[in-house]
C-alpha positions in Angstrom: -33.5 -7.8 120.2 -36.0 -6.6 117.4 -36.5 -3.7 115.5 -39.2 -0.8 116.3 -40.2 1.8 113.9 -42.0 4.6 115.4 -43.6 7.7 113.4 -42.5 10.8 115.9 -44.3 14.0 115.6 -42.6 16.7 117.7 -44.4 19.6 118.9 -42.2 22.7 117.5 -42.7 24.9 120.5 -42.6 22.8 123.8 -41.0 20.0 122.3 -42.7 17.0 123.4 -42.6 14.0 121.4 -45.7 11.9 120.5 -44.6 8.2 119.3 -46.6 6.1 117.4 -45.5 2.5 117.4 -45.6 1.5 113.3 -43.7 -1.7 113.6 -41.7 -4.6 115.3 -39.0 -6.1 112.9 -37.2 -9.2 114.0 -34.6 -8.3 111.5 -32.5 -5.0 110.3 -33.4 -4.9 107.0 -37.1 -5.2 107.3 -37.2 -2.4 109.4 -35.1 -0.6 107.5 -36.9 -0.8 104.4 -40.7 0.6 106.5 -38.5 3.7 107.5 -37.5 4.4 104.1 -41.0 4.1 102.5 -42.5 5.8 106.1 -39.7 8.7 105.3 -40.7 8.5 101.8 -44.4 9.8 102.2 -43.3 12.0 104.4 -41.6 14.3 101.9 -44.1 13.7 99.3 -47.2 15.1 102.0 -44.0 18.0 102.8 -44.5 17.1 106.7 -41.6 19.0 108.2 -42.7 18.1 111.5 -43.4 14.9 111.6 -40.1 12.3 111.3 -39.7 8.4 111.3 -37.4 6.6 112.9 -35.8 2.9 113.7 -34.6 2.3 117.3 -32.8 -1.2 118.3 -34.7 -1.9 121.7 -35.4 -5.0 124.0 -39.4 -3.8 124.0 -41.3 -0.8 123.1 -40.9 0.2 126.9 -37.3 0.5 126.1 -37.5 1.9 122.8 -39.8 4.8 123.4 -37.5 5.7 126.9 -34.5 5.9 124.3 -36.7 8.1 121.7 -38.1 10.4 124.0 -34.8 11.4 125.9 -33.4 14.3 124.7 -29.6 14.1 122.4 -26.5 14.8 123.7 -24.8 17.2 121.9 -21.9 15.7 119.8 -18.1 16.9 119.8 -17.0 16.3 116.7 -13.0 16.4 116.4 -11.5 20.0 115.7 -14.5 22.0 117.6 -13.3 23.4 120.8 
């Protein structure tokens, strides 16, 4: 399965996502390396709301399903 990066800018009051497919990486570290420099000009512009991320995905169907469904909180041990 490949690699998508996608350049995610979430709207701060509704919170709906708009995806922008940047890339399809056969490998991990390829893809990895976009994010960084994607993440990279990111801080330097000081976009807060704008974020990059990698997802591993069987197409971009798939992969912008997964990045646009909402996180499930997670327990982490000790909280009660």
């Amino acid at each position: 399965m490949p690699y998508f990066v996608y350049k995610i800018i979430e709207h701060p009051e509704s919170g709906v996502k708009k995806l922008t497919h940047l890339e399809t990486s056969p490998d991990y570290r390829g893809a990895r390396e976009r994010v960084k420099q994607e993440r990279d000009k990111l801080v330097d512009a000081g976009d807060k709301e704008t974020s990059c991320r990698l997802i591993h995905a069987k197409n971009e169907v798939e992969a912008e399903k997964l990045l646009t469904q909402p996180r499930d909180d997670r327990m982490i041990a000790g909280d009660s």
